[in-house]
Each structure stands twice: as C-alpha cells, then as structure tokens.
N, CA, C and O atoms as CSV, one atom per row, in Angstrom:
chain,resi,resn,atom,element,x,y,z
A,1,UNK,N,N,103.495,81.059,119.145
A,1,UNK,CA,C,104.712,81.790,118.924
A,1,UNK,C,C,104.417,82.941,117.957
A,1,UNK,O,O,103.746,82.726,116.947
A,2,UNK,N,N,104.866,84.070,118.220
A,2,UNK,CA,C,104.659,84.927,117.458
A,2,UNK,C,C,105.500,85.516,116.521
A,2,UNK,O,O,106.650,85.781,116.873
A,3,UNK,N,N,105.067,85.813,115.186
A,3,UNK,CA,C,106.197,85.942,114.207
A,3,UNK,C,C,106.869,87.323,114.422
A,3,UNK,O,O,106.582,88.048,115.375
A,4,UNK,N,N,107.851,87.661,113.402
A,4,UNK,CA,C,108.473,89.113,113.281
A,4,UNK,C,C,107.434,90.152,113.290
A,4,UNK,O,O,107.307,91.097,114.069
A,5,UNK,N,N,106.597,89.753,112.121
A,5,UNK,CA,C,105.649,90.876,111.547
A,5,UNK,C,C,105.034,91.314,112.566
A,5,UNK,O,O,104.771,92.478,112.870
A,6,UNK,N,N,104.637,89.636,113.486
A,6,UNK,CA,C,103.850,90.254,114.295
A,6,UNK,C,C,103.444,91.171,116.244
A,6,UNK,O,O,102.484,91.195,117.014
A,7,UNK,N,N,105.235,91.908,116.208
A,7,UNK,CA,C,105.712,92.801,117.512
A,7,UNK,C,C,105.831,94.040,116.834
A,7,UNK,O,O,105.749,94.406,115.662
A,8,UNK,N,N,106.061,94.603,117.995
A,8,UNK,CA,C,106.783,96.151,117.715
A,8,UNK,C,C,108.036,96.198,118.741
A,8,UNK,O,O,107.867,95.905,119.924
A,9,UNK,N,N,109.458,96.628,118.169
A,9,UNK,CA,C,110.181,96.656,118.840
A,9,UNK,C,C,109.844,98.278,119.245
A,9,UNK,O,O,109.237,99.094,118.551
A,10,UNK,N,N,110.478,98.490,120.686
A,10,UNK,CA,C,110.609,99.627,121.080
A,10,UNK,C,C,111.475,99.701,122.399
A,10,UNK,O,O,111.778,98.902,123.285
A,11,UNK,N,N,111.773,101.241,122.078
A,11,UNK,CA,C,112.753,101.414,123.376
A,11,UNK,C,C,112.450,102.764,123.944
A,11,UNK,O,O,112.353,103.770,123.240
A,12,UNK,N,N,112.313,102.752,125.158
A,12,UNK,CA,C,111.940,103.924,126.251
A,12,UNK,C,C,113.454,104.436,126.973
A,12,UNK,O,O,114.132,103.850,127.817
A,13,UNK,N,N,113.676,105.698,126.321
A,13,UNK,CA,C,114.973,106.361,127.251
A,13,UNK,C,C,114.485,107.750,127.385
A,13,UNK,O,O,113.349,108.181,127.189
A,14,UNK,N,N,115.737,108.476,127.817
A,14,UNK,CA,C,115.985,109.460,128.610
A,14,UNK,C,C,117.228,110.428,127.820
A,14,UNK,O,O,118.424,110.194,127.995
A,15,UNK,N,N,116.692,111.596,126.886
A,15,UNK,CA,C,117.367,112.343,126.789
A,15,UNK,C,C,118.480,113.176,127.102
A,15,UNK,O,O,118.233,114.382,127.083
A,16,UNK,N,N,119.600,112.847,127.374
A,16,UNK,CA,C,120.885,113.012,128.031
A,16,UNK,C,C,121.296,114.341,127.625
A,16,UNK,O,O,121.430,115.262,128.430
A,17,UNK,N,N,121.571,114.483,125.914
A,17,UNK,CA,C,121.758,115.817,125.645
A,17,UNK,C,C,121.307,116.840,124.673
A,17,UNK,O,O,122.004,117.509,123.910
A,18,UNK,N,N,119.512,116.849,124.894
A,18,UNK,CA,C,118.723,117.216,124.243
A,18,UNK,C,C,117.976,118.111,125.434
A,18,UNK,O,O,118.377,118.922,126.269
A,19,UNK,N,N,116.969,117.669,125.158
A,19,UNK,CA,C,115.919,118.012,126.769
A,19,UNK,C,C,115.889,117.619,128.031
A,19,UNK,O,O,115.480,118.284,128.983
A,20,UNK,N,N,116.415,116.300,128.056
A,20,UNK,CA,C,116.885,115.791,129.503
A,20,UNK,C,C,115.045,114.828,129.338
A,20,UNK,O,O,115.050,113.779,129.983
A,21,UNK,N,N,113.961,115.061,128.750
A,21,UNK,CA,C,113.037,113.786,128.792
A,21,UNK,C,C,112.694,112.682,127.914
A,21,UNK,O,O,113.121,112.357,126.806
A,22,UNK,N,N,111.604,112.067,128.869
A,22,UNK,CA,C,111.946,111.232,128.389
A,22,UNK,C,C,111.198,110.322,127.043
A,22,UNK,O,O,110.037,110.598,126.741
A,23,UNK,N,N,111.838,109.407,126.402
A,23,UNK,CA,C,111.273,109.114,124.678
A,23,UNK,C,C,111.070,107.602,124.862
A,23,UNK,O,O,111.394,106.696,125.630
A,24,UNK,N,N,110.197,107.865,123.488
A,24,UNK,CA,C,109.818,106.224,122.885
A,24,UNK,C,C,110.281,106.401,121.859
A,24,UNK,O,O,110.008,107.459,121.291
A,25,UNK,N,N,111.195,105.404,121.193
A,25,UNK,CA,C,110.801,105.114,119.643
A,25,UNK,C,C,110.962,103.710,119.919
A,25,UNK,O,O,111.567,103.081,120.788
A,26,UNK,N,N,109.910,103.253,118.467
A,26,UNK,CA,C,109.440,102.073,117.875
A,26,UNK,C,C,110.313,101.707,116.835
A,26,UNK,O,O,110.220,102.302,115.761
A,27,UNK,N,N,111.138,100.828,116.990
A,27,UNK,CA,C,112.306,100.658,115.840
A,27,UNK,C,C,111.910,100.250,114.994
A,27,UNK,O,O,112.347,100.699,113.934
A,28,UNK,N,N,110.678,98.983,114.925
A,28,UNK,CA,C,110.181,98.363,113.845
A,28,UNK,C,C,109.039,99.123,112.725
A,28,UNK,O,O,108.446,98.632,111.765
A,29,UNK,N,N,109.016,100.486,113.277
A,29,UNK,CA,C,107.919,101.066,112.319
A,29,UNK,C,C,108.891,102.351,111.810
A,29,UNK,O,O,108.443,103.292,111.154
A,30,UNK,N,N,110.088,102.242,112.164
A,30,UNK,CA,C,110.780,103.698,111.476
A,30,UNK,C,C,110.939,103.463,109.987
A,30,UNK,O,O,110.911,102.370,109.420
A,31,UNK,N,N,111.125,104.774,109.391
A,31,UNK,CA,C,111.258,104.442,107.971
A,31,UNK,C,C,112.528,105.015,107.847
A,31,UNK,O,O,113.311,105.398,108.716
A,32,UNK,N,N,112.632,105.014,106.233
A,32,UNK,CA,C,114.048,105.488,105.618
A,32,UNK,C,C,114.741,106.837,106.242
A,32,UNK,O,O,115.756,107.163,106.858
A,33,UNK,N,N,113.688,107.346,105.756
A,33,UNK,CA,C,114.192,108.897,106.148
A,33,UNK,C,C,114.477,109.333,107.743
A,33,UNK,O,O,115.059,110.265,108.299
A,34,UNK,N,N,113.956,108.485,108.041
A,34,UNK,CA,C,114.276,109.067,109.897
A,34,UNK,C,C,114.779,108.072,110.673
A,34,UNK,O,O,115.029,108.423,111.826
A,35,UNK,N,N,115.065,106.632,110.322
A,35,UNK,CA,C,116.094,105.496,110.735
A,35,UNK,C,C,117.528,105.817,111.700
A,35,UNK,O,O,117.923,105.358,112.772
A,36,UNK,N,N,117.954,106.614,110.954
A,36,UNK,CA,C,119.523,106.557,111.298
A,36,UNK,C,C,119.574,107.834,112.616
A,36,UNK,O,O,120.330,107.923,113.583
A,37,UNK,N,N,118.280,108.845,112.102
A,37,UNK,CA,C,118.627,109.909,113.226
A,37,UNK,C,C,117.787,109.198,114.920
A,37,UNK,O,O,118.050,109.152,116.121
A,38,UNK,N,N,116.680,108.759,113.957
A,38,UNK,CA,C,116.010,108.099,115.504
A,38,UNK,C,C,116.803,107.088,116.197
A,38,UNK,O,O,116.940,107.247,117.410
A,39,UNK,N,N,117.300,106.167,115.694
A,39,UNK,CA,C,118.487,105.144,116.200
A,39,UNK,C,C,119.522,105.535,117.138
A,39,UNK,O,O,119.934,104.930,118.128
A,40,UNK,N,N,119.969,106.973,116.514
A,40,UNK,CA,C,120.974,107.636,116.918
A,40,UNK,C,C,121.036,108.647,118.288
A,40,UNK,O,O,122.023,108.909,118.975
A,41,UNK,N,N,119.791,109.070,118.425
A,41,UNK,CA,C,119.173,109.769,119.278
A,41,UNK,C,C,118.717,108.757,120.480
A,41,UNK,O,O,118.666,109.144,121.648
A,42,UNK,N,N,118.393,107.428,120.081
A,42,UNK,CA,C,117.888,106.435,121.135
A,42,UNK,C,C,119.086,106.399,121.841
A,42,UNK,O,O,119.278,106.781,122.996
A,43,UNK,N,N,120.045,105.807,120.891
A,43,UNK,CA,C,121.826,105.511,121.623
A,43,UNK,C,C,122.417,106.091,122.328
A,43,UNK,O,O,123.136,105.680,123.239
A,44,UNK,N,N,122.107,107.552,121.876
A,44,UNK,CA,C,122.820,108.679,122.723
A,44,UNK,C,C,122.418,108.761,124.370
A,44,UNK,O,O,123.114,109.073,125.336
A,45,UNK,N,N,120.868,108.310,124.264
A,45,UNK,CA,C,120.537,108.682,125.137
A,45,UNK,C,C,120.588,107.021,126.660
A,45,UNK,O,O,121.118,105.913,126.579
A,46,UNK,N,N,119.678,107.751,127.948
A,46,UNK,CA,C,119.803,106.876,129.015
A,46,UNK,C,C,118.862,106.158,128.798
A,46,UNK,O,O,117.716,106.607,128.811
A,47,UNK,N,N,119.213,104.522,128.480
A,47,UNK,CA,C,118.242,103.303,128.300
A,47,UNK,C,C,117.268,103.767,129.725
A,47,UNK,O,O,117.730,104.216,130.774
A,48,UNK,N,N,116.064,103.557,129.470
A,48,UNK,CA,C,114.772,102.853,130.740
A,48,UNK,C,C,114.453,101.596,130.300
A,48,UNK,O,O,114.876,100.596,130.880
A,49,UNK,N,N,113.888,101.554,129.525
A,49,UNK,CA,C,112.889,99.970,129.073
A,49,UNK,C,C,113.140,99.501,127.761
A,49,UNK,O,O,113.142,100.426,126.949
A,50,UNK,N,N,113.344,98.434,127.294
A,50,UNK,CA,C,113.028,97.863,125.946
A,50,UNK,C,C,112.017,96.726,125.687
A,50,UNK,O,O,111.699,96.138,126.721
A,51,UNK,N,N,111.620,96.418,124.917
A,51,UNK,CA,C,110.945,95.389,124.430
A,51,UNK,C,C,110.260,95.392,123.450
A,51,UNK,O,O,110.314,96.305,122.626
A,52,UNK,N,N,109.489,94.385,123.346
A,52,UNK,CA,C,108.542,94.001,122.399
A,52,UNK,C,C,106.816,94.180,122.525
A,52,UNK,O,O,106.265,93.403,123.305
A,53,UNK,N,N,106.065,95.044,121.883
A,53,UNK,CA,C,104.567,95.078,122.135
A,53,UNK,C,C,103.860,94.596,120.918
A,53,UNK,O,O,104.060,94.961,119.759
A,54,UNK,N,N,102.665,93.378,121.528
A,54,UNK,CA,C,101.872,92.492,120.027
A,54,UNK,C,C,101.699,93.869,118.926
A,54,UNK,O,O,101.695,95.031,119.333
A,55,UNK,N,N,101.595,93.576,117.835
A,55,UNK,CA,C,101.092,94.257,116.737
A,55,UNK,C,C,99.613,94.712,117.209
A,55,UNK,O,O,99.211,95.867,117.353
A,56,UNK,N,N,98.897,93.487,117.415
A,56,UNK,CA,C,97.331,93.163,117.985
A,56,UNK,C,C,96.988,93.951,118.942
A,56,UNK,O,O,97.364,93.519,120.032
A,57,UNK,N,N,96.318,95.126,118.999
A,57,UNK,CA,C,95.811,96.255,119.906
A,57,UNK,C,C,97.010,97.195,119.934
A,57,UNK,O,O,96.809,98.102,120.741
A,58,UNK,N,N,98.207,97.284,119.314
A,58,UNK,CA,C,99.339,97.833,119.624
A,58,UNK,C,C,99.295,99.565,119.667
A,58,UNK,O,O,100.320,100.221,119.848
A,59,UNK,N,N,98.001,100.160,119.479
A,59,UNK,CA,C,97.723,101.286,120.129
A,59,UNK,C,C,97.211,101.820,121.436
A,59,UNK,O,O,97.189,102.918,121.991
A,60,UNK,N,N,96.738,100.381,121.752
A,60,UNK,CA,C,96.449,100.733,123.194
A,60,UNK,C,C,98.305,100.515,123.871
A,60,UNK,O,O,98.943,101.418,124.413
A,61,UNK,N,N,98.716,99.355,123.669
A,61,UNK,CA,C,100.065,99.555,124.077
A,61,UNK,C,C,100.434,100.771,124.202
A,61,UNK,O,O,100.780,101.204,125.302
A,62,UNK,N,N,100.423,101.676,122.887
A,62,UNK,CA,C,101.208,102.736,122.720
A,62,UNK,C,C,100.786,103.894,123.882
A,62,UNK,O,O,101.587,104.490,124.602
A,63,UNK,N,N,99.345,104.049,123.872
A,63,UNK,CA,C,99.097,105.114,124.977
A,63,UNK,C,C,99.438,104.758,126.239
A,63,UNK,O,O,99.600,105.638,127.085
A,64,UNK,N,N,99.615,103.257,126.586
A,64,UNK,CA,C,100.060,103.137,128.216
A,64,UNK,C,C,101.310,103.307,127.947
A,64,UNK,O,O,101.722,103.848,128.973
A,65,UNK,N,N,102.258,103.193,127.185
A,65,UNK,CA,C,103.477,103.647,126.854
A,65,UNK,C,C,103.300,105.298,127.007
A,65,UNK,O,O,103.842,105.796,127.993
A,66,UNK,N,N,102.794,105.915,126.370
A,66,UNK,CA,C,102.744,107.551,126.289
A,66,UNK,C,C,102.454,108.664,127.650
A,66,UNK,O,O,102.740,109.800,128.026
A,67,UNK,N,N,101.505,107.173,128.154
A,67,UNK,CA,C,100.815,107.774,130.083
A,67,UNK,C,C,101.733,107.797,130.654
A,67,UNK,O,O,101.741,108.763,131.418
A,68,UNK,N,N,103.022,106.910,130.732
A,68,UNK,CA,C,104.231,106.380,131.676
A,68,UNK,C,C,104.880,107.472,131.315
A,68,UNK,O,O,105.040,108.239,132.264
A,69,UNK,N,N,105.421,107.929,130.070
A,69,UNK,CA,C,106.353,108.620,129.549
A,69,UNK,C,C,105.759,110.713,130.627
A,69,UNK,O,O,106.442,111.608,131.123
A,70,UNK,N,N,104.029,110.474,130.435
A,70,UNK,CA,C,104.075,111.590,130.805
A,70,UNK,C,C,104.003,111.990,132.022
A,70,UNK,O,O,104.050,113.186,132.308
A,71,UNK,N,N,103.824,110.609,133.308
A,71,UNK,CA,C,104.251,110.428,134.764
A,71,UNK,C,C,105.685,111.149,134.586
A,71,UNK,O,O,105.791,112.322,134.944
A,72,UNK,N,N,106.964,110.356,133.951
A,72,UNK,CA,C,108.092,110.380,134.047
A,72,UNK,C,C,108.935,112.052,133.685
A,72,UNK,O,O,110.037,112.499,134.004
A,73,UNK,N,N,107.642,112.681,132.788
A,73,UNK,CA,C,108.187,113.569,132.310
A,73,UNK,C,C,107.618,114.997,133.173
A,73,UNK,O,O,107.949,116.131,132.828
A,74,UNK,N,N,106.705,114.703,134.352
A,74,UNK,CA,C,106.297,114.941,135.040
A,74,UNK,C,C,106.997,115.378,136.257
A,74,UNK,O,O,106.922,116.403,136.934
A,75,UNK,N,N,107.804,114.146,136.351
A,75,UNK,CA,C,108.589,114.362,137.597
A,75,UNK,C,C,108.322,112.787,138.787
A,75,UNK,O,O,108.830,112.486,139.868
A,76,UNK,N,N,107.595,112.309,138.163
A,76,UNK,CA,C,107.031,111.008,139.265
A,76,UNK,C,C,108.296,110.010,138.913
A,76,UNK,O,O,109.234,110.201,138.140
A,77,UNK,N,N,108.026,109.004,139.658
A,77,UNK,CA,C,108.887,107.992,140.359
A,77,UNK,C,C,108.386,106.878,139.504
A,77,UNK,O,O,107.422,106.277,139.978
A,78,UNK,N,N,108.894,106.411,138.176
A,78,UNK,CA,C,108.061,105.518,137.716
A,78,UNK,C,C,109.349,104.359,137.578
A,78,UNK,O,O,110.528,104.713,137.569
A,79,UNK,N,N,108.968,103.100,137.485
A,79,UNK,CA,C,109.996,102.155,137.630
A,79,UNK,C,C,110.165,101.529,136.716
A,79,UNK,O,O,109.045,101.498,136.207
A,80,UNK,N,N,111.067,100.748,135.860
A,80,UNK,CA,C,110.645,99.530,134.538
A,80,UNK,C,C,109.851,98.583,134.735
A,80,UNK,O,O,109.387,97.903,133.819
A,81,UNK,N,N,109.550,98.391,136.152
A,81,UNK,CA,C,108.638,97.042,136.165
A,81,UNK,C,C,107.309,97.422,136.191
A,81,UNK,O,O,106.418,96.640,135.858
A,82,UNK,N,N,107.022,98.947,136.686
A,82,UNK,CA,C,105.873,99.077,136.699
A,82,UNK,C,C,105.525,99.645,134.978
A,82,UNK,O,O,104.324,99.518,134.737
A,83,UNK,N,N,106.015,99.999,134.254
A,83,UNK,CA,C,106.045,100.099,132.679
A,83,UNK,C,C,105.508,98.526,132.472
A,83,UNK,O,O,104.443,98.067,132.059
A,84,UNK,N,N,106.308,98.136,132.782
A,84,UNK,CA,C,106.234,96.356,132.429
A,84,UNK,C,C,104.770,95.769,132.812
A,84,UNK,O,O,104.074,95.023,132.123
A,85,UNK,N,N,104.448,96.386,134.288
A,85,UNK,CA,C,103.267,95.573,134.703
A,85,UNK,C,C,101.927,96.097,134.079
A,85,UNK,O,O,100.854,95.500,134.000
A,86,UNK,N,N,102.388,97.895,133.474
A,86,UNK,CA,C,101.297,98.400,132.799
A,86,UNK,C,C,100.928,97.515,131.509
A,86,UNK,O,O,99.835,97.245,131.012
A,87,UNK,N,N,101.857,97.265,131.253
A,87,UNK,CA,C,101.745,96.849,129.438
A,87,UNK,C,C,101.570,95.416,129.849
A,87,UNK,O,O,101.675,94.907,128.733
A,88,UNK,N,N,101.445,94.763,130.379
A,88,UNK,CA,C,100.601,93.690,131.007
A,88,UNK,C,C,100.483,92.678,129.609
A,88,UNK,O,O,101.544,92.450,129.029
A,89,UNK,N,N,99.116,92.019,129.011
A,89,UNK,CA,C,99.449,91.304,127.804
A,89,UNK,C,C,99.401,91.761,126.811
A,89,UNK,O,O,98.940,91.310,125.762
A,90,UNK,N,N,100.151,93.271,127.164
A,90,UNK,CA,C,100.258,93.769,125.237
A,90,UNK,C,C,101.769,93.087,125.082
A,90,UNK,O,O,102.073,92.539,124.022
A,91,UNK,N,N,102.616,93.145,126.105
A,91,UNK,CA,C,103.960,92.257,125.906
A,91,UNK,C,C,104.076,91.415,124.892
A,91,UNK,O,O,103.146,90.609,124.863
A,92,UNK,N,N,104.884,91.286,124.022
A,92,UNK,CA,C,105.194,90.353,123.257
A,92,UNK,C,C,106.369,88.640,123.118
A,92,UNK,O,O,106.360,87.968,122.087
C-alpha cells in the first residue's frame, strides 16, 4: 500500500478560456504562491484525466504525461485510456 508522501496527484485538462490546450498540473507538488491560481485554472477548465503517479521514477511518468499532452496539442485523437495504458506501472 502506498502512503500519501508516496503519489503525485495530478490532473490533465483542456483550456476552455485561455488557449483552448491542453494542461497538467500536479496538485501535490504546488506551492504557496501558485496553489490557488493553478487550482483555479484546472477548475475552469475541461477535465481529461486524473490520478495518481508513484513518486518512484515519477519523471519518467511526467514525460509520458508531457508526450500525450503534445499528441493532444497537436491535434491527434488521444483517449484517457490510452493516457492510462501509457502510464502503465507508474499508476499509483
């Protein structure tokens, strides 16, 4: 079982009324100063994916997170499950 310390929450959306693409933020690594606007900017915008990625390699997570984002921002056809099947056992 894995503890708090040891995920990253994150959420993958879609800029509604900004740029129209699409974002990651990592809720569990925001800090003070940028909390409330990144939160706020997630909300605003169109959910794709949420979850949890291990702490443990959690940079490789991050770039298959960043590859998807730049399919999507691309213009390709990318799905949540295939996000899902990328991130394979970085899942938490």
């Amino acid at each position: 079982m894995a503890f708090e310390s040891d995920k990253v929450m994150f959420e993958v959306y879609r800029e509604i009324e900004y740029s129209g693409q699409y974002r990651v933020v990592y809720f569990t690594e925001l800090q003070d100063h940028n909390k409330e606007t990144e939160i706020n900017r997630a909300l605003a915008g169109e959910h794709f994916y949420d979850g949890f990625i291990k702490n443990y390699r959690k940079e490789e997570a991050k770039q298959i997170i960043e590859n998807v984002l730049a399919r999507l921002n691309s213009g390709e056809s990318v799905t949540p499950e295939e996000l899902e099947q990328s991130l394979g056992e970085h899942i938490a």
